[in-house]
N, C-alpha and C positions, 0 to 999 in steps of 0.2 A: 436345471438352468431355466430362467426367468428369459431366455434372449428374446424366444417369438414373440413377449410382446411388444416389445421394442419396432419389430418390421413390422408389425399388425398396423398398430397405432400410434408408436412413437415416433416415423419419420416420415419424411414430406419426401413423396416422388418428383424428381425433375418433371418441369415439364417437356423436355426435349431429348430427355435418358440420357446423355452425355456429354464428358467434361468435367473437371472438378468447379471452374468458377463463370460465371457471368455475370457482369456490367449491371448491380439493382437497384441504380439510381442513390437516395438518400439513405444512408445506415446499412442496409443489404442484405439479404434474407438468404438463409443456408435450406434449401433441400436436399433433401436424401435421395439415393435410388431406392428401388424395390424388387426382389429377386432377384438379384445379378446385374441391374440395369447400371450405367456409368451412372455417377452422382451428378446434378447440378446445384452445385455450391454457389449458391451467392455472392458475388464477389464484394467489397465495400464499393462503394460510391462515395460520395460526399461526406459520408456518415463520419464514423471517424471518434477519437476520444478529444474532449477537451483539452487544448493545454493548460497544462498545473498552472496554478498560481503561487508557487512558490515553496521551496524548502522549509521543512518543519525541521522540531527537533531540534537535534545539535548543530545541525547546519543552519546557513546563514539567512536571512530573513530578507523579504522581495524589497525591491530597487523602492530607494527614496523610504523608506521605513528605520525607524531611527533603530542601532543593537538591542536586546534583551539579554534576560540572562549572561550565560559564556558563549554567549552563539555570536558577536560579533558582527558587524550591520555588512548587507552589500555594498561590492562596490558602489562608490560616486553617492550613497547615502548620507556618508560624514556623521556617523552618530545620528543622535537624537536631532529632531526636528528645535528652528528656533524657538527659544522661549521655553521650551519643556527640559525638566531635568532628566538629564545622566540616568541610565537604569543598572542594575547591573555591574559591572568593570568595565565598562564600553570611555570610554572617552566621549564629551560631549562634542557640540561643534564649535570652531576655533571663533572665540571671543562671547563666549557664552555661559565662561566660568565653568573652564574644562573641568576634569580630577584632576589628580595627582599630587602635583608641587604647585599646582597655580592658585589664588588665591581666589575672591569673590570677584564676579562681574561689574563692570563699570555701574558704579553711581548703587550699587548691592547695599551698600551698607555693611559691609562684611570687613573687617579690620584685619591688617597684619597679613598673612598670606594665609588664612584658613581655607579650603575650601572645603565642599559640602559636600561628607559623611564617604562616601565611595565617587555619587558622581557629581556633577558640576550645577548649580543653582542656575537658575534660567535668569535672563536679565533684569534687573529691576529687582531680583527679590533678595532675600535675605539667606546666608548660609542657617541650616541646624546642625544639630550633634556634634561632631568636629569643626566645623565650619566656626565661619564667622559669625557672629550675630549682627542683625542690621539699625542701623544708625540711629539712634535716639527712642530705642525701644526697651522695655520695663524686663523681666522675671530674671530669674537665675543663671545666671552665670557659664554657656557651657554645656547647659542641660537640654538642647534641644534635641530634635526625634533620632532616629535611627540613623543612622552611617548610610548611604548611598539611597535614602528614600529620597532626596531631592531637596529642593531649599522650600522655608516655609513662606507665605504673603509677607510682604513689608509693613513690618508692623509687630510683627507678633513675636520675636525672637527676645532675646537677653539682655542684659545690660550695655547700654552705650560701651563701646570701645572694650570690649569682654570677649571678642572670640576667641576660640579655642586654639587648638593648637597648631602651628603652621604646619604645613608637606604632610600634612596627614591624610591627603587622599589617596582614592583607588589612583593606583596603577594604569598609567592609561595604554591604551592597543593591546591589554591580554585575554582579548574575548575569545571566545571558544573556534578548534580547526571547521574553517568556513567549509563547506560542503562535504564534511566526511559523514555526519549525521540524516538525519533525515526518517522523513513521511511520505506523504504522500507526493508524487513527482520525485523523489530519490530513488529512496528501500532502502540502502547501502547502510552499513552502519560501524562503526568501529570494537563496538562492544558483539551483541549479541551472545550465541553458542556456534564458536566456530569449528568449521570438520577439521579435518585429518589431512585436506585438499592445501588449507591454508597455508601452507608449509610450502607448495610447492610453485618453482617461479616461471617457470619455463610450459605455457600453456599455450593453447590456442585462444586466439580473440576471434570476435565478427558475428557478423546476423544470419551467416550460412553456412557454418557449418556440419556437413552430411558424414553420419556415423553408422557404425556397424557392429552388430556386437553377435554370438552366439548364444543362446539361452534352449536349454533341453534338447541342444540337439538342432535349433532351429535357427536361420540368420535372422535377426530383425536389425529396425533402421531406423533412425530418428532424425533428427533436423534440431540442431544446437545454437544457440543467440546468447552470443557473452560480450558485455562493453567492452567497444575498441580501447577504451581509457581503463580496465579492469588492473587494480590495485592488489597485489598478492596479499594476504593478510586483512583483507579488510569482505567480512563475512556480507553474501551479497546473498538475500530470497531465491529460494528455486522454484518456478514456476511448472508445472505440466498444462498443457495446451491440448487435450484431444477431441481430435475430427469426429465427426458422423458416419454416418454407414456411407462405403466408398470414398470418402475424403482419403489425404496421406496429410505428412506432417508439413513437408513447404505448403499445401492450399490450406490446412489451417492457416499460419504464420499470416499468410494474406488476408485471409477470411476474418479472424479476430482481432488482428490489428493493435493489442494489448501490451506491446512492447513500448508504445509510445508516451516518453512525459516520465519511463517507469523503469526503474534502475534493477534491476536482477536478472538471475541466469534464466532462460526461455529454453522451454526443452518440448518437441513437437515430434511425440512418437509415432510409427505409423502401425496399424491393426493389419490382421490376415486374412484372409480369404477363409471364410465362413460358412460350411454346411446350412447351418441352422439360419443364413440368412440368402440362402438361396448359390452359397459363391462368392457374394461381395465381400470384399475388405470391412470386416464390421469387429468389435468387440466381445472379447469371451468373458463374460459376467463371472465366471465361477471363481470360487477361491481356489478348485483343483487346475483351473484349465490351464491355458498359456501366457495368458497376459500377465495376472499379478505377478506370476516371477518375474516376466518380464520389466515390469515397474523397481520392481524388487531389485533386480540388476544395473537398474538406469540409477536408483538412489547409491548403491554402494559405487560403483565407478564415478557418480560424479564431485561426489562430497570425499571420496579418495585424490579427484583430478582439482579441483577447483577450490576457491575458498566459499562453502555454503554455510549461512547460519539456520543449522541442526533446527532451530526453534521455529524458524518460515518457511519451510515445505510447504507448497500448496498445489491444488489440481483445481481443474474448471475444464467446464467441455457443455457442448452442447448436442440434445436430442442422445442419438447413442451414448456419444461420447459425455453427456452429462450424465447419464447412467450410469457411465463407467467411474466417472466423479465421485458417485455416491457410492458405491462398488470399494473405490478406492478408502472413501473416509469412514466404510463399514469395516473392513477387513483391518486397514491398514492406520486407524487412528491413533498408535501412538507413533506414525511415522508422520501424518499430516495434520500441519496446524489448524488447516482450515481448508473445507472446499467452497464451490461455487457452481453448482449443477443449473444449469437454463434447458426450458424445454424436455425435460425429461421425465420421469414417470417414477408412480410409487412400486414400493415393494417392501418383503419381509422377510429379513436375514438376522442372526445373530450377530453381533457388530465387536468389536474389540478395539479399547483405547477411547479416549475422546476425540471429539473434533467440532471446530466450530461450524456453520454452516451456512450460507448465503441461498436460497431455491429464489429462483428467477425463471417467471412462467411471462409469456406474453396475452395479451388480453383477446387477442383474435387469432389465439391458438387452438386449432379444432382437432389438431392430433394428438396432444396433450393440454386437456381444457385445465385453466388456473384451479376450477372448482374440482376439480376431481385429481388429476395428474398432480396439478401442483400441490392443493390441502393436502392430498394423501402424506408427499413426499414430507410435507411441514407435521403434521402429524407419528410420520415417524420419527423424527429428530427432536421434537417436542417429546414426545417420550423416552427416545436416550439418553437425551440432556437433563432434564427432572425438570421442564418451564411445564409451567401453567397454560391454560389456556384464552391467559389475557393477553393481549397485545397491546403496542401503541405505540404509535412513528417513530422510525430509528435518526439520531442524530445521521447517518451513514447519508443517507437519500430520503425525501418525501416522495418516492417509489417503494418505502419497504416500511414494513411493519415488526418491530423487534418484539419477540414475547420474554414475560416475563418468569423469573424465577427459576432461569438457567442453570445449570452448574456454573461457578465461578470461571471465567475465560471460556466459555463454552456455550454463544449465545446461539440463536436464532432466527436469522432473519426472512419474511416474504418478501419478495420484492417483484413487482407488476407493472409492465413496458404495457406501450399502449400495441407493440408489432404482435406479429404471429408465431410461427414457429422458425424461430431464427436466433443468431446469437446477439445480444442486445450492445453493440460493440457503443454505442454513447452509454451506458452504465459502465465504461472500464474505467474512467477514473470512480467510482464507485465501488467498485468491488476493489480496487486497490487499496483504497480506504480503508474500508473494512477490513484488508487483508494486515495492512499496516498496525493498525489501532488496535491489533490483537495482544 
């Protein structure tokens, strides 16, 4: 077992030996105890995740933004902005030469009731392809662009008094179920690979609730977070959340603050009391010890209990518990899709399955330095993965560097907070991102 180096180097003593959390002003910094000592966990302060801006995906697109695709506009939206065409199957906005049965817009030049192609020609202009053509304008007949790409300038369409064929547009209001889809600020999704859980309707909801399971002979305890609004059938991310040496699973919950803006099950297990780390509640690295099964047991009850999509399992932890992250995405990567290890340290294990990767080191981290702690950890994953040793800024954050020539869905990314040893809670819409985009 790799654990001592973890209490050597890897975790930050309270300054005051006890307590899980205190008051750390902006964003909040997590220490550790050391031999036995109560943790002082950093509590958040101001810090906190950005709120999303808005549903990706199949879901519906932020306020005042005209539909796309089948994803269908938000409330009080009304379609497309004036002037602009129809996208899509959305309906434009009224008197702006909607779809459907309606014909061209006032003074369009668009004859007969054509309108334009799926959506609605923007004022003033000319319907194409089904549409109308506009008023005193030359070529053939009929033949203008594609169905639902919008209407052309005035001027440039078909023969005077030649549009095409009446009621032959889009369908209007069959854009895609508003908020079932989604990215970043969702997760949820209607598709994915859903468990076994799906089926079942009759579940617990809330952000607190405390469980209790048996594993080897041993009681362990976790801390459960599932949407009050939770949809039977509809496959939601499953999240693992683990604390530092001495944390439990409610002072993570507070401590990372990662539920926020972000739609999936939250699951915040708690670690045991640890020889090898003097007694503290700390993390058993091994693949023999007590934890993995324990993980092992939390995955099959919950994807039994709940609806998970099989395909978004993910882990994130910081200092131990980011250890234990990498612990999890070495043994267990064809269980998880992706981790996100902060603060935590290198090492050299045989790994099994893939997994994608997120290392998140802080820049005035002296207990696990970027250069050392963190390159190691990037270097091991950089070689599981087959990337190179090129890098170059990830779309995810201009905090992180993605390297290239990954295995396919199996990227790698640094990523470097300007804090210390702590969990970097302003990157969580960041690493949600990431989590999502996979």
């Amino acid at each position: 077992m790799v654990f001592g180096l973890n209490v050597g180097c890897g975790d930050e003593p309270s300054s005051a030996g006890d307590d899980d959390l205190a008051a750390a002003g902006i964003g909040g910094v997590m220490t550790e105890a050391v031999g036995g000592a109560a943790p002082g966990i950093g509590g958040l302060g101001s810090g906190g995740m950005m709120p999303s801006t808005g549903g990706m995906g199949v879901g519906g697109v932020p306020f005042g933004v005209g539909g796309t695709e089948t994803g269908g506009a938000a409330p009080g939206s009304g379609g497309v902005a004036p002037g602009a065409g129809g996208s899509g199957v959305g309906g434009a906005v009224p008197g702006m030469g909607g779809a459907g049965l309606g014909g061209g817009p006032i003074d369009s030049g668009g004859t007969g009731t054509g309108g334009a192609g799926l959506g609605g020609a923007p004022l003033g202009t000319g319907g194409t392809g089904l549409g109308g053509a506009p008023l005193g304008t030359g070529g053939d007949p009929g033949t203008g662009g594609d169905p639902g790409l919008g209407g052309a300038p005035l001027g440039t369409g078909g023969d005077p008094g030649t549009g095409g064929d009446p009621g032959t547009g889009g369908d209007p209001g069959t854009g895609g179920d508003p908020g079932t889809g989604g990215d970043v600020g969702i997760g949820g999704s209607s598709s994915g690979n859903p468990s076994s859980g799906c089926s079942e309707t009759n579940v617990a909801t809330g952000a607190d609730i405390d469980a209790t399971m048996t594993v080897g002979g041993l009681e362990r305890v976790y801390r459960l977070s599932v949407p009050t609004d939770y949809v039977p059938g509809e496959p939601l991310p499953l999240v693992f959340v683990l604390n530092g040496v001495g944390g439990d699973g409610p002072s993570a919950q507070q401590m990372f603050a990662v539920e926020t803006n972000h739609r999936g099950i939250f699951v915040y297990p708690t670690s045991l009391p640890n020889d090898e780390a003097g007694g503290a509640i700390a993390w058993d690295f091994s693949l023999n010890g007590v934890d993995v099964p324990f993980f092992d047991e939390m995955v099959s009850e919950l994807t039994a209990s709940y609806c998970v999509d099989l395909d978004r399992i993910f882990a994130l932890g910081a200092s131990s518990g980011g250890i234990m992250a990498n612990k999890l995405g070495c043994f267990r990567g064809d269980v998880f899709r992706a981790i996100a290890p902060a603060s935590a340290m290198t090492w050299s294990e045989p790994c099994q399955g893939e997994v994608a990767v997120m290392v998140i080191c802080g820049a005035q981290d002296t207990y696990n330095p970027c250069e050392t702690d963190g390159q190691g950890q990037v270097d091991f994953w950089t070689g599981e993965n087959g990337c190179t040793s090129q890098s170059s800024q990830s779309s995810v954050s201009d905090l992180c560097q993605e390297y290239q020539g990954c295995a396919a869905g199996n990227p790698v990314l640094f990523c470097t907070h300007s804090g210390g040893h702590m969990w970097p809670s302003s990157m969580n819409d960041d690493i949600w991102s990431f989590f999502m985009g996979l």
